[in-house]
PDB file as gemmi writes it, atoms N, CA and C in Angstrom:
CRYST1    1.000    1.000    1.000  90.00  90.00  90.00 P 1                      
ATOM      1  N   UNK A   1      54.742 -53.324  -3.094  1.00  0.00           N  
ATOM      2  CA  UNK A   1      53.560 -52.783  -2.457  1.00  0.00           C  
ATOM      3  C   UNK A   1      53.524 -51.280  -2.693  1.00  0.00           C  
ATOM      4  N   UNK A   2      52.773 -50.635  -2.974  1.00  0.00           N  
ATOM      5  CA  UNK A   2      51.976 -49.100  -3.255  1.00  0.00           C  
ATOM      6  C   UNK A   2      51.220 -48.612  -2.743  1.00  0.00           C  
ATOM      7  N   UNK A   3      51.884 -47.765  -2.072  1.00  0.00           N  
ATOM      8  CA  UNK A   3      51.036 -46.554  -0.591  1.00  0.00           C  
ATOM      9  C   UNK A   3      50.103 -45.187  -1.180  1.00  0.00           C  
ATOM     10  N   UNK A   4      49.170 -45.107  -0.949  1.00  0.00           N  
ATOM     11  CA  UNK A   4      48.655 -44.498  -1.472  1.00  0.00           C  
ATOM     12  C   UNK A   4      48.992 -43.032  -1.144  1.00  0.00           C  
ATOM     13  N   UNK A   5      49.195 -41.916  -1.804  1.00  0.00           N  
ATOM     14  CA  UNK A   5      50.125 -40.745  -1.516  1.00  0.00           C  
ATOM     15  C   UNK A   5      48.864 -39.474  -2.106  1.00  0.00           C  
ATOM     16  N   UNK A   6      48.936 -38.595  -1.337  1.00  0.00           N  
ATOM     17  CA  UNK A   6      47.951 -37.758  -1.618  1.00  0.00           C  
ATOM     18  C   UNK A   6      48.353 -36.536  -2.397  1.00  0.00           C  
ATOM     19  N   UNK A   7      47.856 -35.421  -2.783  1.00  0.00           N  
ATOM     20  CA  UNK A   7      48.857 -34.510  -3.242  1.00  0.00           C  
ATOM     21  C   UNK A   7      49.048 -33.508  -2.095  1.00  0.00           C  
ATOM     22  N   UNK A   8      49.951 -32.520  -2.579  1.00  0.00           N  
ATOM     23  CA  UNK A   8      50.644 -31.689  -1.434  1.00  0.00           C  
ATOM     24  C   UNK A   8      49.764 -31.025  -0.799  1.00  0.00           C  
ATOM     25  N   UNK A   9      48.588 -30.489  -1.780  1.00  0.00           N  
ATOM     26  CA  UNK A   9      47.448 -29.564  -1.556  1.00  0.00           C  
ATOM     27  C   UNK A   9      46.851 -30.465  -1.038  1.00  0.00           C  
ATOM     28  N   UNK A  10      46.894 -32.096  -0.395  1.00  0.00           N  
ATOM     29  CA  UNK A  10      45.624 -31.974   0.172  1.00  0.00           C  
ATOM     30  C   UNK A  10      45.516 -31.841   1.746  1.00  0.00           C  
ATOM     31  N   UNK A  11      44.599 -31.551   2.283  1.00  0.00           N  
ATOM     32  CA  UNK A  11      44.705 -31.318   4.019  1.00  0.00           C  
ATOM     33  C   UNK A  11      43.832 -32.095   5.186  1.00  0.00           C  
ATOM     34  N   UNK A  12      44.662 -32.667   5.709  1.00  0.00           N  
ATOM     35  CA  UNK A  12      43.906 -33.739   7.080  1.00  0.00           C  
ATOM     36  C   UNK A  12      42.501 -32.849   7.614  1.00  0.00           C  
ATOM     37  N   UNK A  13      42.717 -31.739   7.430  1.00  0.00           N  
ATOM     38  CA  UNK A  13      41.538 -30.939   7.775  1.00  0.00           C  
ATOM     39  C   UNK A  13      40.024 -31.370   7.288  1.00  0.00           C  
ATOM     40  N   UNK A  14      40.604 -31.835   5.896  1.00  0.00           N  
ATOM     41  CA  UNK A  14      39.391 -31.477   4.948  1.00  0.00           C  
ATOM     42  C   UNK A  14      38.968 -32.760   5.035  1.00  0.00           C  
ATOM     43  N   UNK A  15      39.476 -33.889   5.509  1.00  0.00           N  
ATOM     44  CA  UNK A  15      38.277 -35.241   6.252  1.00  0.00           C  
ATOM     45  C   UNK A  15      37.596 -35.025   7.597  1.00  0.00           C  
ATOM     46  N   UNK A  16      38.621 -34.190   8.696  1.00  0.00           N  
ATOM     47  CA  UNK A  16      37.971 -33.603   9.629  1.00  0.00           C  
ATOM     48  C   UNK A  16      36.218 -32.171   8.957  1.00  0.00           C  
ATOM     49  N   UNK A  17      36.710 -31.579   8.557  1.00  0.00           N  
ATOM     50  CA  UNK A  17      35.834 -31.067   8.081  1.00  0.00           C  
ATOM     51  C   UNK A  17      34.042 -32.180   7.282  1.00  0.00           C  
ATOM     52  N   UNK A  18      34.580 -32.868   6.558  1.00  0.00           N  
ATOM     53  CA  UNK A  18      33.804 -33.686   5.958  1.00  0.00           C  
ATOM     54  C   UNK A  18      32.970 -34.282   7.069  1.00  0.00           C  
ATOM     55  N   UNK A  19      33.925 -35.207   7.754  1.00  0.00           N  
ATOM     56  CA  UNK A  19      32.825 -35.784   9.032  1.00  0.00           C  
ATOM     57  C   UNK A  19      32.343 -35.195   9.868  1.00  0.00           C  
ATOM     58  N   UNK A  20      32.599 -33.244  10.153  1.00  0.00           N  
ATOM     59  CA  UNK A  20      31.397 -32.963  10.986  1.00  0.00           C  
ATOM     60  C   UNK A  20      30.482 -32.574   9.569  1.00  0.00           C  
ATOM     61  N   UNK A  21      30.315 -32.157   8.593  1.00  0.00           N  
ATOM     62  CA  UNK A  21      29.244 -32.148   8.170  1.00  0.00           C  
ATOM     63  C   UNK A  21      28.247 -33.262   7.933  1.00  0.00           C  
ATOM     64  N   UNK A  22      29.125 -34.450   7.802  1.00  0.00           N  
ATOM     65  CA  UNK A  22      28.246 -35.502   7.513  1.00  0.00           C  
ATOM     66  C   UNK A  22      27.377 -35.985   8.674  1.00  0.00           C  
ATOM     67  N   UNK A  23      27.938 -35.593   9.907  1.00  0.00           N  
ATOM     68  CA  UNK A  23      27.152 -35.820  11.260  1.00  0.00           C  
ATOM     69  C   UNK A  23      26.018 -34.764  11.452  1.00  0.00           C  
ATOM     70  N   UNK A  24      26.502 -33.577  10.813  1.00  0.00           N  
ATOM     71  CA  UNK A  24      25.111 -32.720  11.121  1.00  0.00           C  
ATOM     72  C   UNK A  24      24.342 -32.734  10.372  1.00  0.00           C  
ATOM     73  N   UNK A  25      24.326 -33.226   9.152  1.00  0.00           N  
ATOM     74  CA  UNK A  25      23.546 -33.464   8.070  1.00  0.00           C  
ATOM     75  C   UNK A  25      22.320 -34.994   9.046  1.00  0.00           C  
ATOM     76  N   UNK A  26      22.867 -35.431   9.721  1.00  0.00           N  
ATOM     77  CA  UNK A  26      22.317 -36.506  10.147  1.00  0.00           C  
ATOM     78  C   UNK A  26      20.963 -36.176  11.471  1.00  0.00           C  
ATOM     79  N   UNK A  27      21.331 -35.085  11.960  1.00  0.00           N  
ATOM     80  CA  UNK A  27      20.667 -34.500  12.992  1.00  0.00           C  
ATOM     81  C   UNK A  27      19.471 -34.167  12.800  1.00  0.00           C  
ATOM     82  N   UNK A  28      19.958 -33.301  11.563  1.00  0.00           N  
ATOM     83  CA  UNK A  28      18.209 -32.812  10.641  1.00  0.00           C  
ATOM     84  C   UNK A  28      17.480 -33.326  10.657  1.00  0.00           C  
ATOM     85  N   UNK A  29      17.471 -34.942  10.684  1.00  0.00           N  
ATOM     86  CA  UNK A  29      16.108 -36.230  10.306  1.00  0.00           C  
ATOM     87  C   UNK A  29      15.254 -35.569  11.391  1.00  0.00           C  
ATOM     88  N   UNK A  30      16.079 -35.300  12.606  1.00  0.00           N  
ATOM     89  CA  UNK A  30      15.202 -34.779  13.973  1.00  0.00           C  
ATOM     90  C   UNK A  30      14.495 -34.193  13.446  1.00  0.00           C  
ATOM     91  N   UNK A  31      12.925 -34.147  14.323  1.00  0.00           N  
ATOM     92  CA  UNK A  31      12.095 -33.320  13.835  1.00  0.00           C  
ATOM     93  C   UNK A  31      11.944 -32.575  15.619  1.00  0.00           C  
ATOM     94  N   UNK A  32      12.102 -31.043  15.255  1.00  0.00           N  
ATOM     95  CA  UNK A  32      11.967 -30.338  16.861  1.00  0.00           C  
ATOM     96  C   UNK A  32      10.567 -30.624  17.448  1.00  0.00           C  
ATOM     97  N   UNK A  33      11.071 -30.582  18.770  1.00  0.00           N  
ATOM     98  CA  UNK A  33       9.935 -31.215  19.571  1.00  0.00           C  
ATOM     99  C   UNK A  33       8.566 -29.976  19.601  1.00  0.00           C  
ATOM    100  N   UNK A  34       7.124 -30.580  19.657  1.00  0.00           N  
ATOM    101  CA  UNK A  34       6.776 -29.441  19.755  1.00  0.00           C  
ATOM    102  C   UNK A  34       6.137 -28.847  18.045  1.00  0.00           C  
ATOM    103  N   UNK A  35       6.518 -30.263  17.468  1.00  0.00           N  
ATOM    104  CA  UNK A  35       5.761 -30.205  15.844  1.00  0.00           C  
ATOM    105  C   UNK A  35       5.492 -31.557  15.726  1.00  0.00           C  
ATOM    106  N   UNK A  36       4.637 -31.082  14.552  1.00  0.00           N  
ATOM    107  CA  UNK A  36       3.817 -32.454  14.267  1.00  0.00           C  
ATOM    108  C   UNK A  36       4.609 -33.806  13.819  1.00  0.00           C  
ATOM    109  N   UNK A  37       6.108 -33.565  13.001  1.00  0.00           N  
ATOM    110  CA  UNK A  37       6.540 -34.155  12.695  1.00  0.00           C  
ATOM    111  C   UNK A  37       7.379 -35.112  13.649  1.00  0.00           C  
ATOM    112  N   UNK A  38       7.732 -34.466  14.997  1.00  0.00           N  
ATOM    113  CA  UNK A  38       7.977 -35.000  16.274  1.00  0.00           C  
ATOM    114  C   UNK A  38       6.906 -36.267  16.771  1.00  0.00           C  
ATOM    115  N   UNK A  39       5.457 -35.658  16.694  1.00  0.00           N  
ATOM    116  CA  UNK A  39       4.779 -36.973  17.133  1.00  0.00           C  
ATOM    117  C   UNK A  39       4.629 -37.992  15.511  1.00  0.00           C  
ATOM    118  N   UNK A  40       4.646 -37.447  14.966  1.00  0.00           N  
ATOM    119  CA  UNK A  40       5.247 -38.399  13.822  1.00  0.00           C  
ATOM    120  C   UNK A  40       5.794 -39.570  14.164  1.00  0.00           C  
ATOM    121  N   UNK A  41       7.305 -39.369  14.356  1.00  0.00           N  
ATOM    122  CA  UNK A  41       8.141 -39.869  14.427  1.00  0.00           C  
ATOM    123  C   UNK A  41       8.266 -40.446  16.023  1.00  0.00           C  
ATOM    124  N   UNK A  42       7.602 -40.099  17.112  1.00  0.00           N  
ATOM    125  CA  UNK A  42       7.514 -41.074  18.259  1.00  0.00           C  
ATOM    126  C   UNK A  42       6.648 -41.515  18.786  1.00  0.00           C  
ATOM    127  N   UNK A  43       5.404 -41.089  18.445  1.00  0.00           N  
ATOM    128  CA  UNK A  43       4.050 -41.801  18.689  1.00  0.00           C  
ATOM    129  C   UNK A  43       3.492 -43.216  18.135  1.00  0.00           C  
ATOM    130  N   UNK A  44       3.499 -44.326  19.202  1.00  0.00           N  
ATOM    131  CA  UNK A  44       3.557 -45.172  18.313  1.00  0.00           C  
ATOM    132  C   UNK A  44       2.342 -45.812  19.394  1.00  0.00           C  
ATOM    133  N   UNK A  45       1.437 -46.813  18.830  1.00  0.00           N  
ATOM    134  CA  UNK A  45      -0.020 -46.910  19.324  1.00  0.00           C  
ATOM    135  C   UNK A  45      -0.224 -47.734  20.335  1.00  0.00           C  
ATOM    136  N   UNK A  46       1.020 -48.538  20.532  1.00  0.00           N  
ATOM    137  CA  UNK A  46       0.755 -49.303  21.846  1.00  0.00           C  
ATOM    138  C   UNK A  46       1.557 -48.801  23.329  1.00  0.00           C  
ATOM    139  N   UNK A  47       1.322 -47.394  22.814  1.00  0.00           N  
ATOM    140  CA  UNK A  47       1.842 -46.486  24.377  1.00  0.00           C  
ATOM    141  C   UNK A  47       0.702 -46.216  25.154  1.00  0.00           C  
ATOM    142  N   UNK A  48       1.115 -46.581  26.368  1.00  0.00           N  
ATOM    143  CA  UNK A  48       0.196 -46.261  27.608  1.00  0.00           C  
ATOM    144  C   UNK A  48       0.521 -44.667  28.141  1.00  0.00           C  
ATOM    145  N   UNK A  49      -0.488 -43.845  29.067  1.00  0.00           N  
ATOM    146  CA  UNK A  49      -0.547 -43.103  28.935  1.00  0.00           C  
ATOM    147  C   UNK A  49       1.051 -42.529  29.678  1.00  0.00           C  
ATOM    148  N   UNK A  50       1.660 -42.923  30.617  1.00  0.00           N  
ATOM    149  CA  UNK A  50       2.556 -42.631  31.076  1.00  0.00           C  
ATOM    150  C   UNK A  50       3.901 -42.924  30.250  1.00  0.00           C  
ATOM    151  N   UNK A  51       4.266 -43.666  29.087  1.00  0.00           N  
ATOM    152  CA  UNK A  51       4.869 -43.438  27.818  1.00  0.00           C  
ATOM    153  C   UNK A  51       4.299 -42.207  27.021  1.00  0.00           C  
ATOM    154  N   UNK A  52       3.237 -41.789  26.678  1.00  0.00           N  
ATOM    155  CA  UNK A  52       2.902 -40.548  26.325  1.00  0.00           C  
ATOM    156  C   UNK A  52       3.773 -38.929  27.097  1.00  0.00           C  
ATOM    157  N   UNK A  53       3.529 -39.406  28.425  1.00  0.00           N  
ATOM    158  CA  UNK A  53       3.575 -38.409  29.418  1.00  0.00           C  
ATOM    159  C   UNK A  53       5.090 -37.978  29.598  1.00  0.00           C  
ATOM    160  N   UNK A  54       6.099 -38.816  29.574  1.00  0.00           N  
ATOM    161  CA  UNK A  54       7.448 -38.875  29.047  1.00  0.00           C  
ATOM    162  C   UNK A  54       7.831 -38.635  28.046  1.00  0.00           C  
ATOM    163  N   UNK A  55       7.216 -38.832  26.708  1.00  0.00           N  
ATOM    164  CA  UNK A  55       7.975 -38.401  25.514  1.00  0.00           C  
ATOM    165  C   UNK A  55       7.129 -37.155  25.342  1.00  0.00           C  
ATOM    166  N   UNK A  56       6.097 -36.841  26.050  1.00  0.00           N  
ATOM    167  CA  UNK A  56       5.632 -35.752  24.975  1.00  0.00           C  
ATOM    168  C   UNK A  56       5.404 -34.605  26.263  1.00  0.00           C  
ATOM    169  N   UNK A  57       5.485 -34.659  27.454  1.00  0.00           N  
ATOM    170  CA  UNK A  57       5.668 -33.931  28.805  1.00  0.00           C  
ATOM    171  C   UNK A  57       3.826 -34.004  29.102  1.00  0.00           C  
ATOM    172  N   UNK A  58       3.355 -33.257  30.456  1.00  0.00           N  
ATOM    173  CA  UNK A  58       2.076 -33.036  30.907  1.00  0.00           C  
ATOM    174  C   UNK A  58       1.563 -31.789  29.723  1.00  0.00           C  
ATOM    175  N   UNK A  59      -0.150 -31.840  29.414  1.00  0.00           N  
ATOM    176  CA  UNK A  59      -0.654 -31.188  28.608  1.00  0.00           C  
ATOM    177  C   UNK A  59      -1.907 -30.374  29.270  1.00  0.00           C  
ATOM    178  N   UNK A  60      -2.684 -30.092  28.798  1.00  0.00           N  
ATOM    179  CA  UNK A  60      -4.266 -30.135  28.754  1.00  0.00           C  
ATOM    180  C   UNK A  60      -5.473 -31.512  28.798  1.00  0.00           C  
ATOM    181  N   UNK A  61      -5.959 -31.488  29.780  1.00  0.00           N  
ATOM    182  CA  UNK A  61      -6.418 -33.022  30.051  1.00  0.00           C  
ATOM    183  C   UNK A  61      -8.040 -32.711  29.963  1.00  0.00           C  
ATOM    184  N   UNK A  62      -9.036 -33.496  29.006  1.00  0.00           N  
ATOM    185  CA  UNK A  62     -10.362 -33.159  28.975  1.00  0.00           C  
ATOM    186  C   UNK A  62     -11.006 -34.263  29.276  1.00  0.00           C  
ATOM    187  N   UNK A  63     -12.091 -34.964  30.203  1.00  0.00           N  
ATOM    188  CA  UNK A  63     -12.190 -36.166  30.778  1.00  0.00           C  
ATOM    189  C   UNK A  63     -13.378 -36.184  30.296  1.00  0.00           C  
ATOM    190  N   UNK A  64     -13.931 -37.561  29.760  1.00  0.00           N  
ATOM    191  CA  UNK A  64     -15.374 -37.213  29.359  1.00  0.00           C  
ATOM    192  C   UNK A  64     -16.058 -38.982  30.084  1.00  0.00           C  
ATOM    193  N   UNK A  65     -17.324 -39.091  30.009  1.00  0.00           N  
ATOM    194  CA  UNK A  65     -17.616 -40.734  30.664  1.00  0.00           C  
ATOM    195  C   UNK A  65     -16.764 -41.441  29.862  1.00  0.00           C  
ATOM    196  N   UNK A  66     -15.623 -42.165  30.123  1.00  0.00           N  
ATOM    197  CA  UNK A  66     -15.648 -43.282  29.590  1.00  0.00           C  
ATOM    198  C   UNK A  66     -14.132 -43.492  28.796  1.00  0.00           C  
ATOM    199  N   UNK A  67     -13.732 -41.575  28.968  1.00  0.00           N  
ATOM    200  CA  UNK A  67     -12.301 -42.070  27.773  1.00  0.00           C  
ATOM    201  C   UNK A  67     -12.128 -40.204  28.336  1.00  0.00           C  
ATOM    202  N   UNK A  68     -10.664 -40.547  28.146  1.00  0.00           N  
ATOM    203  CA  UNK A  68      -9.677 -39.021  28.521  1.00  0.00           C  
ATOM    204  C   UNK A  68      -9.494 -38.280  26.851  1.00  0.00           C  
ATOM    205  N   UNK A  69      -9.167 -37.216  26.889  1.00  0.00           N  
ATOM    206  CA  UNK A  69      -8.497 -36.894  25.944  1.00  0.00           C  
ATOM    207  C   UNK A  69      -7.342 -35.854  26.096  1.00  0.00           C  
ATOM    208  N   UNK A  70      -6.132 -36.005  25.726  1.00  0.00           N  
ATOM    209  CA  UNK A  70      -5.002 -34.969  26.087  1.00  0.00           C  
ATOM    210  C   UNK A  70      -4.640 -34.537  24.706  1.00  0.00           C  
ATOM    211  N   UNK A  71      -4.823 -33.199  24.782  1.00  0.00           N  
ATOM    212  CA  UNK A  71      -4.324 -31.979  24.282  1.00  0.00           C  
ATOM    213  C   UNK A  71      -3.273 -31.471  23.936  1.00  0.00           C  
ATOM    214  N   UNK A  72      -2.425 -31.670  23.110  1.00  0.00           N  
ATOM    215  CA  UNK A  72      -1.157 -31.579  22.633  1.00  0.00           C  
ATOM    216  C   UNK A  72      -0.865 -29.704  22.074  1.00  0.00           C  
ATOM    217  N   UNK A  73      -0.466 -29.244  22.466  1.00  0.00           N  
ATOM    218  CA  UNK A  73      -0.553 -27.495  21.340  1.00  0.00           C  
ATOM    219  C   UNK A  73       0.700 -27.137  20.710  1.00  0.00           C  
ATOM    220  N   UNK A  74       0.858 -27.703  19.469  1.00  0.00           N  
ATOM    221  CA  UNK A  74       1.752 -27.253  18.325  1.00  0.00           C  
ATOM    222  C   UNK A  74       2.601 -25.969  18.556  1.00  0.00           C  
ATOM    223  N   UNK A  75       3.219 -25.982  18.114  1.00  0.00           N  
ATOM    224  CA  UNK A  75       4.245 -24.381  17.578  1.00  0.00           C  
ATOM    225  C   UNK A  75       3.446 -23.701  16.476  1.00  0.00           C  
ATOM    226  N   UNK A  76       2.037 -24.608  16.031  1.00  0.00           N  
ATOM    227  CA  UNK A  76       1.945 -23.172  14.838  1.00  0.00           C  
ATOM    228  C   UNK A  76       0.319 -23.403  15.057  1.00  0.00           C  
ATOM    229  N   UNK A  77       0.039 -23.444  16.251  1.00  0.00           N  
ATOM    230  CA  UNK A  77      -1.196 -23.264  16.328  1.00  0.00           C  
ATOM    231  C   UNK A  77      -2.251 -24.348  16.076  1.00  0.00           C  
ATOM    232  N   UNK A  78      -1.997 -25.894  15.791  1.00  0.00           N  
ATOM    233  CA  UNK A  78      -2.130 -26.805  15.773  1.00  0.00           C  
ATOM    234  C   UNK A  78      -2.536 -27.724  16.868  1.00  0.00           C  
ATOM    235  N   UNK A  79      -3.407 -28.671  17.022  1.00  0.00           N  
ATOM    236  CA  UNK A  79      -2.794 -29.804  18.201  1.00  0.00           C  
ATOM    237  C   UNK A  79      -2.821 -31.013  17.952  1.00  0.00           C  
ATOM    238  N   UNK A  80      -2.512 -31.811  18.731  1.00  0.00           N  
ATOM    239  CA  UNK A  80      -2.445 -33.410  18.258  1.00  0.00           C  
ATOM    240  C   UNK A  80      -3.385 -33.511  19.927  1.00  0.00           C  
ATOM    241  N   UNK A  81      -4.327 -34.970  19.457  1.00  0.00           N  
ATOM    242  CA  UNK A  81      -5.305 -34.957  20.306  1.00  0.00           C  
ATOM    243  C   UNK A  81      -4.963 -36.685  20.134  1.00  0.00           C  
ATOM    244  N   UNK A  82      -4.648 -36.682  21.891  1.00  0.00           N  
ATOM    245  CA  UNK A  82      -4.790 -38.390  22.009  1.00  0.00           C  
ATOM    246  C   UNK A  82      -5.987 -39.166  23.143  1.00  0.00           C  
ATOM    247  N   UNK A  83      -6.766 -40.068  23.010  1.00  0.00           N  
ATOM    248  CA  UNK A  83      -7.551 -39.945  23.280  1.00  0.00           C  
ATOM    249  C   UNK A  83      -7.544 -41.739  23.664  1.00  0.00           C  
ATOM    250  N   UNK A  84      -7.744 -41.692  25.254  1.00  0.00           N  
ATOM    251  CA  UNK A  84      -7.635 -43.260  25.632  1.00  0.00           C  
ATOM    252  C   UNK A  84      -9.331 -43.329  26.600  1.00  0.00           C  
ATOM    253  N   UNK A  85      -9.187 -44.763  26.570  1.00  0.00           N  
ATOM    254  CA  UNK A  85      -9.781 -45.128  27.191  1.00  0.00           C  
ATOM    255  C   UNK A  85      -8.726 -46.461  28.207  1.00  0.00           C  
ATOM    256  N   UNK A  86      -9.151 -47.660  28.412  1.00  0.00           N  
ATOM    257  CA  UNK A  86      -8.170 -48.158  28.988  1.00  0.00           C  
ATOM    258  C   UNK A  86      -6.681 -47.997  28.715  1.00  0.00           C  
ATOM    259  N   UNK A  87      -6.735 -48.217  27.012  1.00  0.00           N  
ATOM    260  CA  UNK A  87      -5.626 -48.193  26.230  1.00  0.00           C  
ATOM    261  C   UNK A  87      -5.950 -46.984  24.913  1.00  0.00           C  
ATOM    262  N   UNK A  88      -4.320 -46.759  24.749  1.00  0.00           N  
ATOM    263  CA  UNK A  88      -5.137 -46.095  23.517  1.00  0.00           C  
ATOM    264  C   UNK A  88      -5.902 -45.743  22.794  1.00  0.00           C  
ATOM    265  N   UNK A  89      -7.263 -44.934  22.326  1.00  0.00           N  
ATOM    266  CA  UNK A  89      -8.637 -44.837  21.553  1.00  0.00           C  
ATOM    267  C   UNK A  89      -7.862 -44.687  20.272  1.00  0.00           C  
ATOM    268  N   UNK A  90      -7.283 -43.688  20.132  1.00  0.00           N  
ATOM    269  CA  UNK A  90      -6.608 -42.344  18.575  1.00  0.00           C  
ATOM    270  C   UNK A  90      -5.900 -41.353  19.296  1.00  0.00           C  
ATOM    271  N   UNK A  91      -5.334 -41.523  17.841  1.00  0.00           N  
ATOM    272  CA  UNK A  91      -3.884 -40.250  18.210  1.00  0.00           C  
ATOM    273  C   UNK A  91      -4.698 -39.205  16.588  1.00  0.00           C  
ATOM    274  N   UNK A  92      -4.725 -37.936  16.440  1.00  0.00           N  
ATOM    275  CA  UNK A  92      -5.109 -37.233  15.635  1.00  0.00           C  
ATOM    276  C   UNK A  92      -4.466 -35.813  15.493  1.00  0.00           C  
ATOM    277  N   UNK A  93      -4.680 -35.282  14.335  1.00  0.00           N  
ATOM    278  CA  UNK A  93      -3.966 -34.143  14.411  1.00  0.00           C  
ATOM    279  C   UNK A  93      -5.128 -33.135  14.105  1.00  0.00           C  
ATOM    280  N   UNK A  94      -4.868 -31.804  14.364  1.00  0.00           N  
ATOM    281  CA  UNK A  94      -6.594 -30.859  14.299  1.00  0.00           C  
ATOM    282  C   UNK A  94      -5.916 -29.651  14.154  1.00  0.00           C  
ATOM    283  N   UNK A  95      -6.436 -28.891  13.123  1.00  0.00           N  
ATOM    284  CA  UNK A  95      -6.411 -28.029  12.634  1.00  0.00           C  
ATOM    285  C   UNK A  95      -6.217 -26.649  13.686  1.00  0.00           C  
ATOM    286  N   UNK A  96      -5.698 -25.160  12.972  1.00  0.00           N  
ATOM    287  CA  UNK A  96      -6.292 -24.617  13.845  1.00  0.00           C  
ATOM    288  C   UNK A  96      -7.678 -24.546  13.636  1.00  0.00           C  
ATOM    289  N   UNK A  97      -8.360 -24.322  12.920  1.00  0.00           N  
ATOM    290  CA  UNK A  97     -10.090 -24.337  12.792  1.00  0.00           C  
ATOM    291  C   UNK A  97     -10.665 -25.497  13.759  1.00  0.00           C  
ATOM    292  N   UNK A  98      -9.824 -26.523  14.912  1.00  0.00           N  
ATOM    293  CA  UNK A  98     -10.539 -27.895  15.210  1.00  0.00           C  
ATOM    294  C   UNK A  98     -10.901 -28.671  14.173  1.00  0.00           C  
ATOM    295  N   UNK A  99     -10.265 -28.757  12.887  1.00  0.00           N  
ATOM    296  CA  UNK A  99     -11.288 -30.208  11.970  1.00  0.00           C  
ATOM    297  C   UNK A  99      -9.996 -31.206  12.354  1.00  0.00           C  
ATOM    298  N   UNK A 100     -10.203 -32.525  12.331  1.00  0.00           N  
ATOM    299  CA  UNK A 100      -9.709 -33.169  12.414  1.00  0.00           C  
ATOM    300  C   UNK A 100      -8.967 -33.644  10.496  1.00  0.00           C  
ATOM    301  N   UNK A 101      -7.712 -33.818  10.808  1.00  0.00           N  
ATOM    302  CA  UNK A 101      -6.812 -33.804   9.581  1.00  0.00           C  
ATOM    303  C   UNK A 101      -6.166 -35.035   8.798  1.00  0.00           C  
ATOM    304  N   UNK A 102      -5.406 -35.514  10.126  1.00  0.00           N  
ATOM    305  CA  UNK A 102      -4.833 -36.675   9.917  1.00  0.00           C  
ATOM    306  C   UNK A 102      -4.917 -37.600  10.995  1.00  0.00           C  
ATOM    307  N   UNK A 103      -5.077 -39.209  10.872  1.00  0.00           N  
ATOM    308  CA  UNK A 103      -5.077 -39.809  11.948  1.00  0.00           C  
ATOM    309  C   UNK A 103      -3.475 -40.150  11.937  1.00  0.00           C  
ATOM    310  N   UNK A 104      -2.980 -40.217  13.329  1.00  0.00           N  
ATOM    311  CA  UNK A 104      -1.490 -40.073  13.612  1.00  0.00           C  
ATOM    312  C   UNK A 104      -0.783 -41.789  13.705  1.00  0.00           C  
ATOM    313  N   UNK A 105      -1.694 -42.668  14.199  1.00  0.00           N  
ATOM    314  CA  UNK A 105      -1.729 -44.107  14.638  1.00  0.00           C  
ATOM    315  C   UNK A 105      -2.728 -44.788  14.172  1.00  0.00           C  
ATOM    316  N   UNK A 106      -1.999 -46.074  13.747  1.00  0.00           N  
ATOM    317  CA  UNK A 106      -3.427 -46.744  13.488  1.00  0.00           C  
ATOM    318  C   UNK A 106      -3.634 -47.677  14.307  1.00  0.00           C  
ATOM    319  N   UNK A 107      -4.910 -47.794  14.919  1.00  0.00           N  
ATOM    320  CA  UNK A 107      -5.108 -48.339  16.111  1.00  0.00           C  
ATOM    321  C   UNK A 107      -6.359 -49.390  15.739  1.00  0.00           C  
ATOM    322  N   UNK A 108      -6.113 -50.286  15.825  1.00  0.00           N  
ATOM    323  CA  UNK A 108      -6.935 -51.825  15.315  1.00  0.00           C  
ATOM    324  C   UNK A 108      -8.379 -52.044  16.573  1.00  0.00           C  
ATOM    325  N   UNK A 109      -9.255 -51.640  15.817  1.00  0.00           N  
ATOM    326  CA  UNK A 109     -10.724 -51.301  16.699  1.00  0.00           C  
ATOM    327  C   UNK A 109     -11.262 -53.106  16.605  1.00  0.00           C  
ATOM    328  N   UNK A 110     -12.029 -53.262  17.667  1.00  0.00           N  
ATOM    329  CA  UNK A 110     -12.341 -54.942  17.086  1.00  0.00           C  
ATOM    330  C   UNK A 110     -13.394 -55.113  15.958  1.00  0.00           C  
ATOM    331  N   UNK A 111     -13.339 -55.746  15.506  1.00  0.00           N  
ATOM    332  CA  UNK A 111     -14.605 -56.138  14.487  1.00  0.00           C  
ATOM    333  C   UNK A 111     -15.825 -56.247  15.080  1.00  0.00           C  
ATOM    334  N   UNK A 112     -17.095 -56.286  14.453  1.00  0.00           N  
ATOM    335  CA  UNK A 112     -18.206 -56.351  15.183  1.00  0.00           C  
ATOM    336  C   UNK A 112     -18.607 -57.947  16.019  1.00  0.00           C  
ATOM    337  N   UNK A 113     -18.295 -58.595  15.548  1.00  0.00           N  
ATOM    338  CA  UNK A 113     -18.204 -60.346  15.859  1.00  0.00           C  
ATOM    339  C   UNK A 113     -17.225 -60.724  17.267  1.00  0.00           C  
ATOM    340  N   UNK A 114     -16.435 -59.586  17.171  1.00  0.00           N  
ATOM    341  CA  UNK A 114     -15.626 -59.626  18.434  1.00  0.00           C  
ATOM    342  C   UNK A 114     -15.954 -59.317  19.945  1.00  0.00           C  
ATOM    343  N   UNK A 115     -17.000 -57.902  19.568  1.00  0.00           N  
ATOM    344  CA  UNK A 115     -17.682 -57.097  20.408  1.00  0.00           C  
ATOM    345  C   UNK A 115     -18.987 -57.745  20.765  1.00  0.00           C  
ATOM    346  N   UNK A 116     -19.162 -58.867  20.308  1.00  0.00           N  
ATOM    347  CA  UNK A 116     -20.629 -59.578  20.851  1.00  0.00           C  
ATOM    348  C   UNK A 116     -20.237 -60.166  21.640  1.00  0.00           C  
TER     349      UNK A 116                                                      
END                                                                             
């Protein structure tokens, strides 16, 4: 049987070393809270508003007949705009200029045959 033998130069350190980089290398995927890439990555379309209200904290609230909309405000001047009525309406992302950019969720509207 044959043990595997390292050379003199090598050092227990340098696997310790290896596995914290390989763990912080892993962290990065995070996207900081507070960017777009955050609701990216946790906004997902069958959240009710109090799942919103937990992952993403209290905002700016604009109430109009019929459907809310909450106000998200970016780190770079940005917002993400979610917008319910019973359930979810759209999740969106808006410029600073206000144009609307990207839709964030895709949220399955009924067909017209449904709505009769």
């Amino acid at each position: 049987m044959r043990f595997i033998t390292f050379p003199r130069s090598f050092s227990p350190n340098l696997i310790i070393a290896f596995s914290v980089m390989v763990l912080c290398s892993c962290s990065r995927n995070k996207a900081p809270e507070g960017s777009l890439d955050y609701f990216r990555q946790h906004l997902k379309a069958d959240m009710d508003i109090n799942d919103i209200k937990e992952s993403f904290g209290e905002t700016e609230k604009l109430e109009d007949p019929g459907r809310t909309v909450y106000k998200y405000h970016l780190v770079d001047s940005t917002e993400v705009w979610i917008g319910f009525t019973e359930k979810m309406a759209f999740a969106c992302f808006v410029d600073e200029n206000h144009n609307l950019t990207e839709d964030l969720v895709a949220i399955e509207q009924p067909s017209s045959s449904e709505v009769q």
